[in-house]
N, C-alpha and C positions, 0 to 999 in steps of 0.2 A: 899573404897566406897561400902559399901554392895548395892544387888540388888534385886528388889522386881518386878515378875510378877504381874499383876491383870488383872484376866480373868472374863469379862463375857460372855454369850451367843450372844448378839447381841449389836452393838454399841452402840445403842440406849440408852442401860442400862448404859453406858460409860457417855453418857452425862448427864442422868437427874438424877439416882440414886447416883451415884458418882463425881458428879460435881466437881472440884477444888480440890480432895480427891489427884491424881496423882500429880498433880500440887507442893501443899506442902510438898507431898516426895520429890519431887526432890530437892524445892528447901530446905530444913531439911537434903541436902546432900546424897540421894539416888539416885540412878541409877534405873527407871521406866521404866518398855515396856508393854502395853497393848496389851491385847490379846483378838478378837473376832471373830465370823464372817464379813467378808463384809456390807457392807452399805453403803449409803450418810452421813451418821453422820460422818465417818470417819476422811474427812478432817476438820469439824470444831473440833472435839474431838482433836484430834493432834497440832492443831493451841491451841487451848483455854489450853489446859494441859503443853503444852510443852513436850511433852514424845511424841515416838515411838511409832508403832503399828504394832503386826503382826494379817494377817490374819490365822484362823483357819475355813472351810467353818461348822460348827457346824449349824444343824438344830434345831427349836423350837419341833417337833416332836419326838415321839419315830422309829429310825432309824437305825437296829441294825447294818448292813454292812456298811452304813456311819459311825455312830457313831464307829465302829472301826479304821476305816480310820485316823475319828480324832484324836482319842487315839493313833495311831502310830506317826500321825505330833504333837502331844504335847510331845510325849516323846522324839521322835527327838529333839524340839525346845528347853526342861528343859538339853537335854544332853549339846548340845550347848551351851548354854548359861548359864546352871551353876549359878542360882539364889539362893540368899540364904531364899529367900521367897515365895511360890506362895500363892498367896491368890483368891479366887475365887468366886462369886456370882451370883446366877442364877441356878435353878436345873442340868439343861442339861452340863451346863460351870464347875460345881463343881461336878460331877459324874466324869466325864472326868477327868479331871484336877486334882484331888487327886488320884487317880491311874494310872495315867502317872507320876507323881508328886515322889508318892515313888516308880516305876518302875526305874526311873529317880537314885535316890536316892538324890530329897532334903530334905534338914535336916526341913525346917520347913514349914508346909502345914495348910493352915488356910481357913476355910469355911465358910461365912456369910450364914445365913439363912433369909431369909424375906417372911416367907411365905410356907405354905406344897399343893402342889395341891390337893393331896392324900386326904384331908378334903374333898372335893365336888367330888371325880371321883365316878365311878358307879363300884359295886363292882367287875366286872372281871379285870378292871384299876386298881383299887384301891391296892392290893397285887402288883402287879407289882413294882408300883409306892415308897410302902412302901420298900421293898427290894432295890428299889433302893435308899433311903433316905437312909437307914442303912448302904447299900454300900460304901456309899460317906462319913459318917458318921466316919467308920472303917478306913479306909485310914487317915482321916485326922487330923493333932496333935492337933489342936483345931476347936470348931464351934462355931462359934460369931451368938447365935438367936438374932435377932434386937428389942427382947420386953421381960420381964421378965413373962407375961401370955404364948410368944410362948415358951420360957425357961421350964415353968414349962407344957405345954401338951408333950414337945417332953420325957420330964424325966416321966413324967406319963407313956406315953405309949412304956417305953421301949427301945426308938430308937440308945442309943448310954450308954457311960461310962457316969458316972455325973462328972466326974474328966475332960470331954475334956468339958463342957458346958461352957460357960462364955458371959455375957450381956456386953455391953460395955457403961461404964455412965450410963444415963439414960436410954438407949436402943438407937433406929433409926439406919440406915446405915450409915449418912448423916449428920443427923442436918437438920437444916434450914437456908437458906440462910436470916440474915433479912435487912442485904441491900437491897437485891433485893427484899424480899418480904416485904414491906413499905410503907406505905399511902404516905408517904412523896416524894419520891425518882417513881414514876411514872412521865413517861414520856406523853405530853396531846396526841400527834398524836394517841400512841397508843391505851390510854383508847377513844377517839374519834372512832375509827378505830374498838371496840368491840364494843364500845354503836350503830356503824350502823349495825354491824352484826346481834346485837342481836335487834335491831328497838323497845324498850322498849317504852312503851306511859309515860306520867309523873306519874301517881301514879301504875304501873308495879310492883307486888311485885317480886322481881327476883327468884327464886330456879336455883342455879347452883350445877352441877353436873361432878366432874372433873376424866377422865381417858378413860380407853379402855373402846369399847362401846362392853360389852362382858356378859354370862348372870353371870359368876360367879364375878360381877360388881353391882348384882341388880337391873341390868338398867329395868329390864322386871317389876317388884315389885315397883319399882320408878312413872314409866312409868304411871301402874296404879292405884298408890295411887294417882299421881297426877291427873289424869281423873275422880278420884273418887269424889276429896274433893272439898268443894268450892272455893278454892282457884285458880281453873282455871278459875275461871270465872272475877277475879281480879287479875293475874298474868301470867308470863310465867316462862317456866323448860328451862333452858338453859344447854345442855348437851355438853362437852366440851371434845370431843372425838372423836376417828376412830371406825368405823366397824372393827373386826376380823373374820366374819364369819366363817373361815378358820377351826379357831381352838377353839373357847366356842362360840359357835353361836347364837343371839337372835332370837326367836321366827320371821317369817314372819309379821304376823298379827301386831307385838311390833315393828318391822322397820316400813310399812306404817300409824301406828300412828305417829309415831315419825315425817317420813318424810311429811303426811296430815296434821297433825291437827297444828291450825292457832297459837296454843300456845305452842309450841313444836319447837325451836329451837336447832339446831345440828351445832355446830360449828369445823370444820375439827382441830386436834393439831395445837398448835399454842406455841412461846416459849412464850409467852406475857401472863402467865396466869395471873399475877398478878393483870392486869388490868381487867380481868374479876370476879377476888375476890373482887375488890372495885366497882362495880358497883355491886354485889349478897347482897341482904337481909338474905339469910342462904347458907347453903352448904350444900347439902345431902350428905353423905356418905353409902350407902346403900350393900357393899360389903359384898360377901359371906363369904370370908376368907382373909388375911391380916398377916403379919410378925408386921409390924409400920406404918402407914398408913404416907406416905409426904404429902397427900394432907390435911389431918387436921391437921398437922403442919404448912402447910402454910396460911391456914385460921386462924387459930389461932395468925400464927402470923400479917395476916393480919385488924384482929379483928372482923371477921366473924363469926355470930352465926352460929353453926354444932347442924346437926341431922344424928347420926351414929345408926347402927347397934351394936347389943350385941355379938362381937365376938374380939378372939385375936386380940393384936393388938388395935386395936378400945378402948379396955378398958383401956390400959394404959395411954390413952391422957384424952378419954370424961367420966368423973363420972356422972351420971343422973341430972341433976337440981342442977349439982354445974360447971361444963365446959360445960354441952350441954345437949342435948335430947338424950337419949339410949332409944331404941326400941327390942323386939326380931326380927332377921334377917328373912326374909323372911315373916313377918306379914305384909299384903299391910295393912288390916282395921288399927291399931295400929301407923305404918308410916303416913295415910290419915289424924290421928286426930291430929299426932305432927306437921306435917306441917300447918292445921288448927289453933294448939295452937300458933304454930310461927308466922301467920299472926297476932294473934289477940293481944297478949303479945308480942311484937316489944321491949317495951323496959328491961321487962326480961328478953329476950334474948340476948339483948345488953350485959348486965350486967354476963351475964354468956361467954359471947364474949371476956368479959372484964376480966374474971378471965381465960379465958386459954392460952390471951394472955401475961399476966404476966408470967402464969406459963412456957410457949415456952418461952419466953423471957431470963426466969431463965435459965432454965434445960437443951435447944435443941440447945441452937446456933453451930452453923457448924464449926469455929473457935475450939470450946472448944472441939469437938468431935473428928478433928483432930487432933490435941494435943491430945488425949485421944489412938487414936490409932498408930499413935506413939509410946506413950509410950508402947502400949502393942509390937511393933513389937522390941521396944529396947530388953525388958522384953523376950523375948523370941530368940532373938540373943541371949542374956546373960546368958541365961539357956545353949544355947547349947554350946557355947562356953567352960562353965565349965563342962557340958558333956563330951565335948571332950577329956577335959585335965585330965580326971580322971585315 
């Protein structure tokens, strides 16, 4: 029974980016142990996977005496247990984890990528940051980028062999769940249970807005495209997310709008998103930067007209006025009039709702993606295995 770590940084990323991923190793006859930091997620991650967990106390921060710390208990933990895979996602969890990995010496070390921070840091970050992509990079036998646009900047700028690069399907980490994300298959409590939250009057045009409430999110650019346009005077921005101030922090000024003003609803994480994509007229997607975006997969699969940003990522789902509205990133004016366009042209929109739901339909189901990786981890037992024998 070969064995397959998979490390992220924080559990959290266990549940919602890798959903059911663990699960089908095991039962595809793998031996699974997840690996992250502490959390509340933990016990459902465990229950809902069926796999194992250890902790590793790994921080979202740059931490260089911790982050050592952790690098000795992961290479500890690969001696031990003697996995014939570690796979890792998350910058912090894949820095680590590929150089404990071949400290360790396992034969085969695999890095998902979804996303560079290193795009929006300010330039003293920024170098850091980059050297440590490279780092993580250099260690490991392949890197899985989750978009064929994030495939082709990390080859642009340098960062690794093109020999370790490889997309997997169509891209995403994940897929999309479309059981769960389905007109059909919603439960009523729970869509009752968002429509009090969000207290919509009957003709409400809804804008939902799904993720961390963080600036490199767009939430700040969102915020006041929608203050700008007239559409608030005929709708509410339903923001569907936590504060991080910790660590990419919004503006003050961008929180007491958010938390004042009488068309500005914030609704704390919730697993139930589903029911707040069938009650949204569009979905803004207004992020800085992006690997694959899940949330305009799951609008899509939900048949939710999107208004994205022109950035990786972003581009491999929404093409301009054939799956969604594309804007350039950070233009509030240019955002204020697509969301204008989207009140007024409802059922264009539809229709372009309609064509990226076929295409998620086609291309992104979660099922197919596992099967896909899979086969890439047989694929690469099988290389080494004739490595070996040579």
């Amino acid at each position: 029974m070969p064995k397959l770590i998979r490390i992220t940084t924080v559990p959290l990323s266990l549940k919602l980016l890798l959903a059911g991923q663990m699960k089908f190793m095991k039962d595809a006859g793998w031996e699974v142990l997840m690996v992250s930091a502490d959390g509340r997620e933990i016990g459902e991650v465990t229950r809902r996977e069926g796999c194992a967990h250890h902790v590793i106390p790994f921080t979202r921060k740059i931490t260089p005496f911790h982050d050592l710390y952790c690098l000795w208990l992961l290479f500890l933990l690969f001696r031990k247990e003697k996995p014939d895979i570690v796979h890792s996602h998350t910058p912090k969890a894949g820095l680590l984890a590929m150089i404990a990995a071949k400290l360790a010496g396992v034969k085969i070390k695999i890095h998902t990528v979804a996303g560079m921070p290193y795009m929006v840091a300010d330039k003293g970050k920024k170098k850091l940051l980059i050297a440590m992509e490279k780092l993580t990079f250099r260690w490991a036998d392949e890197v899985w980028p989750n978009s064929y646009s994030l495939k082709e900047f990390m080859q642009k700028e340098g960062l690794l062999d093109d020999s370790k690069v490889k997309v997997i399907g169509n891209g995403s980490s994940n897929g999309v769940d479309l059981e769960r994300f389905n007109r059909n298959a919603l439960a009523e409590n729970h869509l009752i249970a968002a429509t009090i939250r969000i207290t919509p009057s009957e003709n409400d045009f809804l804008i939902l807005a799904v993720g961390r409430l963080v600036r490199d999110k767009g939430v700040e650019e969102l915020v006041e495209a929608f203050l700008k346009s007239k559409v608030s005077k005929y709708g509410k921005l339903v923001l569907l997310g936590s504060f991080e101030q910790k660590l990419n922090p919004i503006k003050d000024d961008i929180i007491r709008k958010i938390q004042d003003h009488p068309r500005i609803v914030q609704v704390e994480w919730t697993d139930h998103v589903a029911h707040y994509f069938a009650l949204a007229d569009v979905l803004v997607h207004a992020s800085h930067r992006e690997g694959f975006p899940n949330v305009i997969l799951e609008a899509g699969a939900m048949q939710v007209p999107v208004i994205c940003s022109d950035i990786i990522g972003n581009i491999d789902l929404i093409t301009n006025r054939e799956t969604g509205l594309v804007y350039p990133v950070k233009n509030v004016e240019i955002l204020k009039d697509a969301l204008e366009f989207a009140f007024v042209k409802r059922d264009y929109m539809q229709q372009l709702a309609d064509n990226l739901y076929h295409k998620v339909k086609e291309k992104f189901g979660r099922e197919n993606m596992h099967h896909l990786i899979l086969e890439n981890y047989s694929r690469l037992l099988e290389v080494n295995s004739k490595n070996e024998n040579l």
